[in-house]
C-alpha positions in Angstrom: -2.5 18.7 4.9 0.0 19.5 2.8 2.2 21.5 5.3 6.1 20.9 5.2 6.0 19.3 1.9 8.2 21.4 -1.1 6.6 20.6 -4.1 3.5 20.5 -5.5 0.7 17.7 -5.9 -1.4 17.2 -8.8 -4.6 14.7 -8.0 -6.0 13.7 -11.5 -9.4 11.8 -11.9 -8.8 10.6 -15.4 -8.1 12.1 -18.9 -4.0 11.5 -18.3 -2.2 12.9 -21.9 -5.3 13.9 -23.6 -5.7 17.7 -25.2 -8.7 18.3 -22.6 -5.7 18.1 -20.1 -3.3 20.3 -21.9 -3.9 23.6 -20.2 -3.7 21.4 -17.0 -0.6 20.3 -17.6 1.1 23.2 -18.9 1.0 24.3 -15.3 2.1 21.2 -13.9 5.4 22.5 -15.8 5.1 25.7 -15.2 4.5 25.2 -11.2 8.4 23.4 -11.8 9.8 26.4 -12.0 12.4 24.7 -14.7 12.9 26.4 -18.4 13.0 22.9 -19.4 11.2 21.0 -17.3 12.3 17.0 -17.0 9.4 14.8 -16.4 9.6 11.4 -15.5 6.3 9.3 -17.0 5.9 6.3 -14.7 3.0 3.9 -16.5 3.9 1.2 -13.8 0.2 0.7 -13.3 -1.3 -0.1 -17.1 1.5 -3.2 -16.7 -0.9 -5.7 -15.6 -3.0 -5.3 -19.2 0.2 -6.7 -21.1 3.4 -5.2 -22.9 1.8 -3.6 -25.4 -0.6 -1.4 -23.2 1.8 -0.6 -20.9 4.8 0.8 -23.8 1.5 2.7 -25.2 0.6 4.5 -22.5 4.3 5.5 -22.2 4.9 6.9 -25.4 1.6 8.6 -25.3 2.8 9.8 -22.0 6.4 11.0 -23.4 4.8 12.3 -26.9 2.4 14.5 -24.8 4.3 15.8 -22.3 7.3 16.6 -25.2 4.8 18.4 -27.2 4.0 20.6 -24.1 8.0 21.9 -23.9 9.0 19.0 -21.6 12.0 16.9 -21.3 10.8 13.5 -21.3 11.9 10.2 -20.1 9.3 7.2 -20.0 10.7 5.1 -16.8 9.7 1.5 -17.9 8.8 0.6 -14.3 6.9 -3.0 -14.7 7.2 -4.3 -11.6 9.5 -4.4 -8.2 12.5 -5.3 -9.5 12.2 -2.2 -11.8 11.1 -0.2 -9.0 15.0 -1.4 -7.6 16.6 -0.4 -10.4 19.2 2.4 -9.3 18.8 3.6 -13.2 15.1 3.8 -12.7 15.3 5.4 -9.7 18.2 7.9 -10.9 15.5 8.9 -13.8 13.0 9.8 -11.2 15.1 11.4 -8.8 16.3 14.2 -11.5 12.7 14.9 -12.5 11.2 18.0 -12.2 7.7 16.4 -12.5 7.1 12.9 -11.8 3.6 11.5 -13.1 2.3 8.3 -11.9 -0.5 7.1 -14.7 -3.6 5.0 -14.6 -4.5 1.2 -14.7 -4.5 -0.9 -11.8 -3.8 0.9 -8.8 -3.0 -2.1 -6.0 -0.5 -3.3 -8.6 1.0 0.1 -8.1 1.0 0.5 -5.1 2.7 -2.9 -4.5 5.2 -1.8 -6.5 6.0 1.5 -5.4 6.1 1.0 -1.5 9.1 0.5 0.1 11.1 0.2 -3.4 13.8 2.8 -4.6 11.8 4.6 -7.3 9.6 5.7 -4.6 12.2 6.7 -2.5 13.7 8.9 -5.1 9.9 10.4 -5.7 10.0 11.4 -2.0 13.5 13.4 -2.6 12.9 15.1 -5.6 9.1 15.9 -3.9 11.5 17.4 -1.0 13.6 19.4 -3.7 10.5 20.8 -4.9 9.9 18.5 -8.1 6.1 17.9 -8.7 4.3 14.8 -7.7 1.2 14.2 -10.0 -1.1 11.0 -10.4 -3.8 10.4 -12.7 -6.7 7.8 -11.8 -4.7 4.6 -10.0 -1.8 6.9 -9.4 -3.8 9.6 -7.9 -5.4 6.6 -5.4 -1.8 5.7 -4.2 -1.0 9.2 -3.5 -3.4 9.4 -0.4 -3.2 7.7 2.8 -5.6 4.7 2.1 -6.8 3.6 -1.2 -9.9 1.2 -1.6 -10.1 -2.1 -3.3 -13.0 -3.3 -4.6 -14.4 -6.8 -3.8 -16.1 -7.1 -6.7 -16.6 -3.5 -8.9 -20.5 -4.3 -9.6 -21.3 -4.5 -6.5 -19.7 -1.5 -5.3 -18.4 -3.2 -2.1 -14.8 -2.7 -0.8 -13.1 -5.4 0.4 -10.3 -3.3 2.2 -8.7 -0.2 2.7 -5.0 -0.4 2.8 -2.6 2.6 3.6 -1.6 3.9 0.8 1.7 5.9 -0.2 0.6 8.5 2.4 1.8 12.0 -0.1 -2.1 13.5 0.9 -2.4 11.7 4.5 -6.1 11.0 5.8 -7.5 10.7 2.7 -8.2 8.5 -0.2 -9.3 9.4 -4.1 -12.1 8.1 -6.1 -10.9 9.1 -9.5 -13.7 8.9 -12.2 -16.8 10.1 -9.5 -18.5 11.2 -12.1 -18.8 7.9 -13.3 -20.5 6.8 -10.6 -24.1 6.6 -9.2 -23.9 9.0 -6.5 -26.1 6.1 -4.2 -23.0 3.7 -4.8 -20.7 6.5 -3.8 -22.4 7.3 -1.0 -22.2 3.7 0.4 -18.7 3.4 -0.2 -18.0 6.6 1.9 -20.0 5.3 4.5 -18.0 2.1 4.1 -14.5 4.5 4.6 -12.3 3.8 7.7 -13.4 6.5 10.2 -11.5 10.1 10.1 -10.7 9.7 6.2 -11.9 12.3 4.1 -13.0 11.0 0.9 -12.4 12.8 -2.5 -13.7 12.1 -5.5 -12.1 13.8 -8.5 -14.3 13.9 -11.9 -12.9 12.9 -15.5 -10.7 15.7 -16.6 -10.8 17.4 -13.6 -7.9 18.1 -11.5 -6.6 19.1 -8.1 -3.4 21.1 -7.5 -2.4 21.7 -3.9 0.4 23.1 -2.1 1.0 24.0 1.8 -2.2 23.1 2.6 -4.5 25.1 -0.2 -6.1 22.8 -3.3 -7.2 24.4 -6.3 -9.7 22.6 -8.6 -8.9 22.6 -12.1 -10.8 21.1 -15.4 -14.6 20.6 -17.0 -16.1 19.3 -14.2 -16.1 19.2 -10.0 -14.4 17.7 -6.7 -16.8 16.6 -4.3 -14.9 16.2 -0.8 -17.3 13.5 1.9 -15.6 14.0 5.4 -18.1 11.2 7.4 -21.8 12.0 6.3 -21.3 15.7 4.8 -20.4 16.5 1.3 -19.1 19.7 -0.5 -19.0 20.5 -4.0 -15.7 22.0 -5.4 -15.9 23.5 -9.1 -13.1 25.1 -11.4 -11.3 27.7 -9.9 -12.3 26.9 -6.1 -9.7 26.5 -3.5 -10.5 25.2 -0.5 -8.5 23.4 2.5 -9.1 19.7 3.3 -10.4 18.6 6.9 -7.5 17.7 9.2 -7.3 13.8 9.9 
């Protein structure tokens, strides 16, 4: 699915910046290629819970990612006039590995699409930079991303494209988190022909041209219509065509 595309994607179902993920991403650096990897920390999607959250989960993003050998720049992308920014989008077009982190992923998405920081993503993804997302940024990466109604209840109220990077597909970060009868409904609830993944916490996919390579403590379960395969550490495996 990932034929024609450069650089590598990293599909995160939580645990973004934490030492569980350390080994995880010391090969999102090392799949740069770079000595001295720049990375580009986007925490566009904590912005909706306030200031505060969203400069923490920057500097958590740039202390981690500096600790690992990286050369990091938060990009302090709020909303769509920062997405607009030519700086902002400068930033993210020189990086080597641009990681979208977690929070509220239609607030993401509504800022990303169509703006200039994604634009520049999509080049530096063409040069061969890294695209990674973690939780909410993982969901924008795929072709449709699902919004819930009302979480308790499990329901969706609609499935919107998405930013397209994995097409026919959409992410349920966290799946572990989940009671598998509530999961199972929601796949059911999926638009037809979309291959549903659900990535646990600390758990990871890498793919490239096509292969995806499960990384982390736990598993990937993939749901293409009414079948489900399990995916543990180490596993690679190809995702059904659209």
């Amino acid at each position: 699915m990932l034929s024609g595309m450069p650089g590598p994607v990293a599909l995160i179902g939580a645990g973004e910046f934490l030492a569980a993920m350390a080994d995880f991403d010391r090969l999102l650096l090392a799949a740069t290629a770079s000595p001295r990897p720049r990375v580009a920390v986007v925490p566009t999607a904590a912005y909706p819970d306030g200031e505060e959250a969203f400069r923490r989960r920057a500097a958590i993003g740039a202390e981690h990612f500096g600790a690992l050998g990286g050369e990091v720049e938060a990009v302090l992308v709020r909303d769509r006039s920062d997405a607009d920014d030519p700086v902002n989008a400068q930033a993210v077009g020189e990086a080597d590995l641009v990681y979208f982190s977690g929070g509220q992923p239609a607030h993401l998405l509504e800022t990303l699409v169509g703006s200039r920081v994604w634009a520049a993503a999509q080049a530096a993804h063409a040069r061969g930079a890294v695209l990674a997302g973690c939780a909410a940024g993982a969901m924008v990466l795929a072709g449709r991303q699902f919004i819930l109604r009302r979480p308790l209840l499990g329901l969706p109220l609609r499935w919107p494209e998405a930013l397209g990077v994995v097409p026919g597909a959409a992410v349920f970060p966290r799946y572990n988190a989940w009671p598998e009868p509530v999961s199972a409904l929601l796949v059911l609830a999926a638009p037809r022909d979309t291959t549903i993944i659900g990535i646990d916490e600390e758990t990871a996919l890498l793919g490239h041209d096509g292969s995806w390579q499960v990384h982390g403590r736990s598993r990937v379960t993939v749901w293409r219509g009414r079948d489900r395969v399990r995916h543990r550490a180490g596993d690679v495996f190809r995702l059904p065509g659209p």
